[in-house]
C-alpha positions as CSV (number, residue, x, y, z in Angstrom):
1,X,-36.2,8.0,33.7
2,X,-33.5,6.7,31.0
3,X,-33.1,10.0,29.6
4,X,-29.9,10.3,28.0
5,X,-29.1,6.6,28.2
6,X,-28.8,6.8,23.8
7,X,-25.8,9.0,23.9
8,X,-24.1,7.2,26.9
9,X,-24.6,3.6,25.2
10,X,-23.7,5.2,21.6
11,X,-21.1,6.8,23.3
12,X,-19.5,3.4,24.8
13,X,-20.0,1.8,20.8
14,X,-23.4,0.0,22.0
15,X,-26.1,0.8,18.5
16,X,-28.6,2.0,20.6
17,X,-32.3,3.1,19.2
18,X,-34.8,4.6,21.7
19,X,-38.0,2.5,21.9
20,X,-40.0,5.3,21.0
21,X,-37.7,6.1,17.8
22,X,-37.9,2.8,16.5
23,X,-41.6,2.3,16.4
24,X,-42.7,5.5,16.3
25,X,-39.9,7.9,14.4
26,X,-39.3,10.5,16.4
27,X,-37.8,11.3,19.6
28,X,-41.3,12.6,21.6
29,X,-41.2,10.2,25.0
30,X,-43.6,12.4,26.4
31,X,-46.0,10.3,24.6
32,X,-45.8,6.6,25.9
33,X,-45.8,3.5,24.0
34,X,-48.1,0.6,25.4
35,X,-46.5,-2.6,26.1
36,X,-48.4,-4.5,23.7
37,X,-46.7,-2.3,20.9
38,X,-42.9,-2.4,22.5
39,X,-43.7,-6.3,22.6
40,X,-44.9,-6.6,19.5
41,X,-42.6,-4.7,17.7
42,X,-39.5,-7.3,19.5
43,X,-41.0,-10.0,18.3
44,X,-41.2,-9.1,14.8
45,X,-38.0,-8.1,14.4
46,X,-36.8,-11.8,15.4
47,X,-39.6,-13.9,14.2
48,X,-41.1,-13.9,11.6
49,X,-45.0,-13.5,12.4
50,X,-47.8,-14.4,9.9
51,X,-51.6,-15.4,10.4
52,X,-51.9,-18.9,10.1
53,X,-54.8,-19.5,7.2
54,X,-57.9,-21.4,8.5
55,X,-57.0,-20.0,12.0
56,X,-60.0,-19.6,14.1
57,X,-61.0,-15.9,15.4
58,X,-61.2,-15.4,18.9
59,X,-62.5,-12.3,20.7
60,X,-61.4,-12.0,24.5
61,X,-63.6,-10.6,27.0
62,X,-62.2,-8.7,29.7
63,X,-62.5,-6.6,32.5
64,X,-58.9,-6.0,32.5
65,X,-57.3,-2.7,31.3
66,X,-53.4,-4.5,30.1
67,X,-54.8,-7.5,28.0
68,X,-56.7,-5.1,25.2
69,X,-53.2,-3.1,25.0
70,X,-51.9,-6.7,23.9
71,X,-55.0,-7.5,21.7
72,X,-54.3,-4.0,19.6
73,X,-50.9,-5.1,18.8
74,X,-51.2,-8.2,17.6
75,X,-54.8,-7.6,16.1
76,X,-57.1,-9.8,18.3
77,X,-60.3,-8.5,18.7
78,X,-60.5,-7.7,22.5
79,X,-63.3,-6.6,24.4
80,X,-62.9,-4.2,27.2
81,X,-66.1,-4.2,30.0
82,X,-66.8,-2.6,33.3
83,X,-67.1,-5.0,36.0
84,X,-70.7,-5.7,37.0
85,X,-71.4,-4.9,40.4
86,X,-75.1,-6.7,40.7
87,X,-76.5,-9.5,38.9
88,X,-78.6,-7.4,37.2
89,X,-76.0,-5.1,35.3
90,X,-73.8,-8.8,35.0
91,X,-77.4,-10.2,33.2
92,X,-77.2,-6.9,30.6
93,X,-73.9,-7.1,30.1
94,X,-73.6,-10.3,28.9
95,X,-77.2,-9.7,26.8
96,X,-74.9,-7.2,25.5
97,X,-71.6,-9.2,24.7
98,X,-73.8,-12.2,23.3
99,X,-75.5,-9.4,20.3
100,X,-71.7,-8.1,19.7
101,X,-69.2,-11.3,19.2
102,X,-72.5,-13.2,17.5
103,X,-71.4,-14.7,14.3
104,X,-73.5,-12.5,11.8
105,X,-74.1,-16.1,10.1
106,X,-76.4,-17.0,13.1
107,X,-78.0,-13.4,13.3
């Protein structure tokens, strides 16, 4: 859609990097770049963004297809799940999700 827009903006005196060339080096935007990673990659560049010691981990749970693009980039374990559509496949699902984010101290 923005094809071009490097050599009009360098062109005008605007530095001007392609999303794609600064996270991924090189110039091949037929291959896209999730949110979470164009997000993440902004944010380091003007904060400075370290795990806090003694954090607590968190795994999110979701039936969502966006929030594990999010999880990836900023390392948080993220869970993606079909949405159950009977009680039944709900009941084995969460079976399922309780023997995966156990704590393998209480296994």
């Amino acid at each position: 859609m923005l094809y071009g827009l490097a050599k009009f903006m360098t062109k005008a005196g605007i530095d001007f990097v392609t999303a794609t060339y600064a996270i991924r080096k090189d110039d091949d935007s037929s291959i896209s770049i999730p949110d979470g990673d164009l997000f993440h990659f902004v944010l380091e560049k003007k904060y400075q963004l370290i795990p806090r010691e003694g954090a607590d981990d968190y795994t999110i749970i979701t039936c969502d297809k966006e929030p594990p693009k999010y999880c990836h980039a900023f390392g948080i374990d993220c869970i993606l799940v079909e949405k159950p559509k009977t009680r039944m496949a709900f009941k084995e699902t969460a079976a399922k999700l309780v023997e995966q984010v156990k704590p393998i101290s209480s296994q």
